[in-house]
C-alpha positions as CSV (number, residue, x, y, z in Angstrom):
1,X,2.7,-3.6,22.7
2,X,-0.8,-5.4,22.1
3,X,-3.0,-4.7,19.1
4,X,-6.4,-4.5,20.0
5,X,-7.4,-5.0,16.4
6,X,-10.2,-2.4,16.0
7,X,-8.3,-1.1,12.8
8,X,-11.0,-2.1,10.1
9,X,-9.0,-1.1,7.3
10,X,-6.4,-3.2,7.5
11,X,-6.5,-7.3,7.6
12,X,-5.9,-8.8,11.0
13,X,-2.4,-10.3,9.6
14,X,-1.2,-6.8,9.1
15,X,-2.1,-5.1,12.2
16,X,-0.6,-8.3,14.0
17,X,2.6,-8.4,11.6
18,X,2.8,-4.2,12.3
19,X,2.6,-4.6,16.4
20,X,5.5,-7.5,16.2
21,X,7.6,-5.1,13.7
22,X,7.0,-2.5,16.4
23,X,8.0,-4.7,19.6
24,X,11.5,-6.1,17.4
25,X,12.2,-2.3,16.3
26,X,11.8,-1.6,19.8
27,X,14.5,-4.2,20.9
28,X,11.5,-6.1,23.1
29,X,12.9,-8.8,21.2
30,X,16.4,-9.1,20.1
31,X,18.3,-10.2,17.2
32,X,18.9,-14.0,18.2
33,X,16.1,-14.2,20.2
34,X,12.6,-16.7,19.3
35,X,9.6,-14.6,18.8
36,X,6.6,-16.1,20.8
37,X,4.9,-19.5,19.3
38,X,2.1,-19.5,17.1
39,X,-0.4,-20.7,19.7
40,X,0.7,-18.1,21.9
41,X,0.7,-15.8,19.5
42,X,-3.0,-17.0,18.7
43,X,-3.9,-16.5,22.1
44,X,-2.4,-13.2,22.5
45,X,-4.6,-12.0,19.4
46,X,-7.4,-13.8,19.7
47,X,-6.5,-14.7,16.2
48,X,-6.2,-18.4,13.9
49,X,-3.4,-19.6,13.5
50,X,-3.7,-19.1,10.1
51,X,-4.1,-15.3,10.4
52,X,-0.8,-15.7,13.0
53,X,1.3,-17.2,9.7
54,X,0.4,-14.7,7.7
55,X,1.7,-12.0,9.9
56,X,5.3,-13.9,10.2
57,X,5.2,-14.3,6.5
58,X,5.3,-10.7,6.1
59,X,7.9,-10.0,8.9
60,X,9.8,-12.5,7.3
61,X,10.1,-10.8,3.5
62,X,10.6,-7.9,5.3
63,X,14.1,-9.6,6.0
64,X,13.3,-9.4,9.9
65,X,12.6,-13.0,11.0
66,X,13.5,-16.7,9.5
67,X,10.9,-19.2,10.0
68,X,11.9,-23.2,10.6
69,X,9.5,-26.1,11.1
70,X,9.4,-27.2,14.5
71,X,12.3,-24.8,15.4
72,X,10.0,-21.7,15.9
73,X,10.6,-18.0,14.9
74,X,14.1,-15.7,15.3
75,X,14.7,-12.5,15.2
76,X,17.2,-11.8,12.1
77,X,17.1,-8.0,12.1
78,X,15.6,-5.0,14.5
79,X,14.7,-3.2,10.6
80,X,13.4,-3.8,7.7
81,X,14.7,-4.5,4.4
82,X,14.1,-1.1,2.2
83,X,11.6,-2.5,-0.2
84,X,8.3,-2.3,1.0
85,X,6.3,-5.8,0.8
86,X,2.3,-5.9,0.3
87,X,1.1,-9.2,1.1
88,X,-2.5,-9.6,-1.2
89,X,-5.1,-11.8,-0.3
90,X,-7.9,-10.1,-1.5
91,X,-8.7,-7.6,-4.4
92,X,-9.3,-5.1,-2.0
93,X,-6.0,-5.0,-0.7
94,X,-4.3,-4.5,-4.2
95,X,-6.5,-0.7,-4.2
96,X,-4.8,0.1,-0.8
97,X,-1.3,0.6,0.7
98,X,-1.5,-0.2,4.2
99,X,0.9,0.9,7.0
100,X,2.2,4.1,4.8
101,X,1.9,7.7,5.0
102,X,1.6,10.4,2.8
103,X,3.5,13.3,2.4
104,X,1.3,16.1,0.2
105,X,3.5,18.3,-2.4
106,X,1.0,20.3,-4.3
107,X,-2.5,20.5,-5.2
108,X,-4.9,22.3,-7.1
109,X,-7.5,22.9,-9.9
110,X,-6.3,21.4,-13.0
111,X,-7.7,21.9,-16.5
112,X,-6.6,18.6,-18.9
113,X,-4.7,19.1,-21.9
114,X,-4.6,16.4,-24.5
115,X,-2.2,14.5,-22.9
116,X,-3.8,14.3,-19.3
117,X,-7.1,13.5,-21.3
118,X,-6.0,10.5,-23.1
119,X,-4.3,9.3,-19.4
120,X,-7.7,10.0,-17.9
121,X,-9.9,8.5,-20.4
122,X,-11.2,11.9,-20.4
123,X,-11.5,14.6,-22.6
124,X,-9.1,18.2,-22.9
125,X,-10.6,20.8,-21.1
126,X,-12.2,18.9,-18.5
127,X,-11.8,20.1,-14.8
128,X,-10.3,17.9,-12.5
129,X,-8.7,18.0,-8.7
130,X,-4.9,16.9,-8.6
131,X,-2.5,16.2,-5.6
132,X,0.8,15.0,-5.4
133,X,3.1,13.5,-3.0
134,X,5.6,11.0,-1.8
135,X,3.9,8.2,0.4
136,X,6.3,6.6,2.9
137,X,6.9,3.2,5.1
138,X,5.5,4.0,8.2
139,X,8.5,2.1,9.8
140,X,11.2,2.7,7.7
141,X,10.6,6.2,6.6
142,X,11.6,5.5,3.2
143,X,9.6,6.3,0.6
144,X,8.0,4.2,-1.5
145,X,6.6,6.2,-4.2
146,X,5.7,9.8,-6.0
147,X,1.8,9.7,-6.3
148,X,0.0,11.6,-8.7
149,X,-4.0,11.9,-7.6
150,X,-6.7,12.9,-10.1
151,X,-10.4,13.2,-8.9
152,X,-13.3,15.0,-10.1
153,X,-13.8,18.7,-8.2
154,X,-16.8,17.4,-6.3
155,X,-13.8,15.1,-4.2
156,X,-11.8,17.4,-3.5
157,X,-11.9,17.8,0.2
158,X,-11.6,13.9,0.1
159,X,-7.9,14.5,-2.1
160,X,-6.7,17.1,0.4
161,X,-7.7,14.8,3.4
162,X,-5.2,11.7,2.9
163,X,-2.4,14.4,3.7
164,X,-3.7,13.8,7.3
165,X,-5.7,10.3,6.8
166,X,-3.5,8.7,4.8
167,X,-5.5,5.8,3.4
168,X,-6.4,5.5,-0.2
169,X,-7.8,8.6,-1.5
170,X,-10.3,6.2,-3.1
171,X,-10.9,5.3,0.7
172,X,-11.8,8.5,2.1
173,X,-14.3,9.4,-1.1
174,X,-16.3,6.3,-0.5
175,X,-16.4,6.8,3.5
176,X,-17.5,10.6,2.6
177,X,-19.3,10.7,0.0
178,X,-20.8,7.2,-0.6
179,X,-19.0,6.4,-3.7
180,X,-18.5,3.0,-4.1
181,X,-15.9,1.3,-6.6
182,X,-18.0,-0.7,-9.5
183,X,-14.8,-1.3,-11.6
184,X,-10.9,-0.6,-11.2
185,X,-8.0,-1.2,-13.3
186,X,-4.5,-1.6,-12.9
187,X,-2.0,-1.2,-15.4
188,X,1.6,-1.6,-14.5
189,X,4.4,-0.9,-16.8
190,X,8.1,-0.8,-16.4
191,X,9.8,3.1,-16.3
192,X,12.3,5.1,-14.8
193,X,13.0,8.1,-12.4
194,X,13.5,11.5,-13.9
195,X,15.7,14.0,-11.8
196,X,12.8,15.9,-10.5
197,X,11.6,12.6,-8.8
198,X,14.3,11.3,-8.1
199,X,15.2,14.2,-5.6
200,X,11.7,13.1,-3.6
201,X,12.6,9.9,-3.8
202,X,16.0,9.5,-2.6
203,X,17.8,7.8,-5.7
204,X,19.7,8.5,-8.3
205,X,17.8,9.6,-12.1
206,X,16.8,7.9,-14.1
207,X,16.7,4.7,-11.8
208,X,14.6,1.9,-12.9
209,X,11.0,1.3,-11.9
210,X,7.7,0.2,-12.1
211,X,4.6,2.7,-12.7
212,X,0.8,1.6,-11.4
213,X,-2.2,3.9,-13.1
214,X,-5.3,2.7,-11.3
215,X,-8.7,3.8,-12.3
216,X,-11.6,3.7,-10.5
217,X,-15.4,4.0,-12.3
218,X,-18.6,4.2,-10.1
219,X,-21.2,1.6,-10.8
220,X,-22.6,4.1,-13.6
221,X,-18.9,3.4,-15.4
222,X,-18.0,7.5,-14.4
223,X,-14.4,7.4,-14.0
224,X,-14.2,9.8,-10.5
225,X,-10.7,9.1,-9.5
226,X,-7.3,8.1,-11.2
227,X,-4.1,7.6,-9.5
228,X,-0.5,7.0,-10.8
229,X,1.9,5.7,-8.6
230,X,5.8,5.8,-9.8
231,X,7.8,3.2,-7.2
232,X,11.9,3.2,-7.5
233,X,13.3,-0.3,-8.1
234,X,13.8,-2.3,-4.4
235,X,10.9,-0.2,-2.7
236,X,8.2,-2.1,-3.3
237,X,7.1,-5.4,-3.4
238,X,3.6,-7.1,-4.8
239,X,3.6,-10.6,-2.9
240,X,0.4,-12.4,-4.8
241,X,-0.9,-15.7,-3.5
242,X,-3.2,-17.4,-6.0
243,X,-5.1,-20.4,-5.6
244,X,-6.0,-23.0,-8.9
245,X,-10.0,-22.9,-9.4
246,X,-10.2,-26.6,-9.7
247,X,-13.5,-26.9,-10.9
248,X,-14.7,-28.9,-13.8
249,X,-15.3,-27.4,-16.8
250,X,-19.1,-28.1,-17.3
């Protein structure tokens, strides 16, 4: 299986580390065996070989490679480990869960109460647009989160879309309606799984687990689109690699 990498909404790395998942899934290379090397691998891709190490790098926190200076790449596992791992590079690709689906639940017309308000950064009685839905691991089929999804009414039919596109809801708005993101925020907080969740999400209640509210305000500061995603403890993974600004300090 060769990826001609015309996926634009995904980095190179991933689209590369997804096609090599798919070939060891597949058994086209077996537990024990050496993956190609990274100049083949480069060749094969028309890819760096930097863009090559990122894609084993995420194969191998997935649990299904082990890398070795000078002794190449094996094969440890045909599947992946359960949590899912999201490699960031960019700030981009913190907004976006790549290589998942998502599975709607319910949507509709909501009408915010005091509670949903102060969530929102809104105000009670406001009409908003709400889905919700488990999104999964396109290769392991587990899921890896409940998503709540609020957007103004005028996005609706972007909301009701990602049941069949998938991406980002934030995504779809801007390729539909022009919205672009001036501003987004992130908070993440420690929770847990109550037992209406927890049925969706395959564990047991009130298993541990880490909640991500993201907010996204146009360039005019008009929050259009908040999202809250509720992820069990062990499905997901944040894999951050910063780099030290070493400029002087003028």
């Amino acid at each position: 299986m060769t990826s001609t990498l015309n996926d634009t909404d995904r980095p190179r790395y991933q689209i590369i580390a997804d096609d090599l998942m798919a070939d060891i899934v597949a058994e086209k290379f077996s537990v024990g065996s050496m993956l190609p090397t990274e100049m083949e691998l480069c060749e094969r891709y028309n890819v760096s070989r930097y863009t090559v190490r990122e894609a084993l790098r995420q194969l191998r926190e997935m649990g299904m490679v082990s890398m070795r200076r000078g002794s190449g790449t094996r094969v440890m596992s045909t599947r992946p480990e359960q949590a899912y791992v999201q490699s960031v590079s960019a700030l981009s690709e913190l907004l976006r869960y790549p290589g998942t689906s998502f599975e709607l639940m319910e949507a509709g017309h909501i009408v915010l109460d005091d509670k949903q308000a102060e969530s929102l950064h809104s105000h009670a009685g406001d009409d908003w647009f709400h889905i919700s839905g488990v999104r999964r691991s396109d290769v392991a089929n587990t899921p890896i989160c409940w998503q709540d999804v609020y957007v103004l009414p005028q996005f609706e039919d972007a909301a009701r879309q990602v049941a069949i596109d998938h991406r980002a809801v934030h995504q779809i708005i801007e390729q539909r309606h022009g919205e672009i993101i001036g501003r987004a925020q992130l908070d993440m907080f420690a929770s847990h799984i109550d037992e209406t969740l927890a049925e969706y999400l395959e564990v047991a209640p009130d298993t541990a687990a880490m909640t991500i509210i993201r907010h996204y305000t146009d360039h005019n500061g008009r929050l259009f689109e908040s999202t809250r995603s509720i992820h069990p403890e062990g499905r997901f993974v944040y894999s951050l690699e910063l780099q030290r600004d070493w400029r002087t300090r003028d």
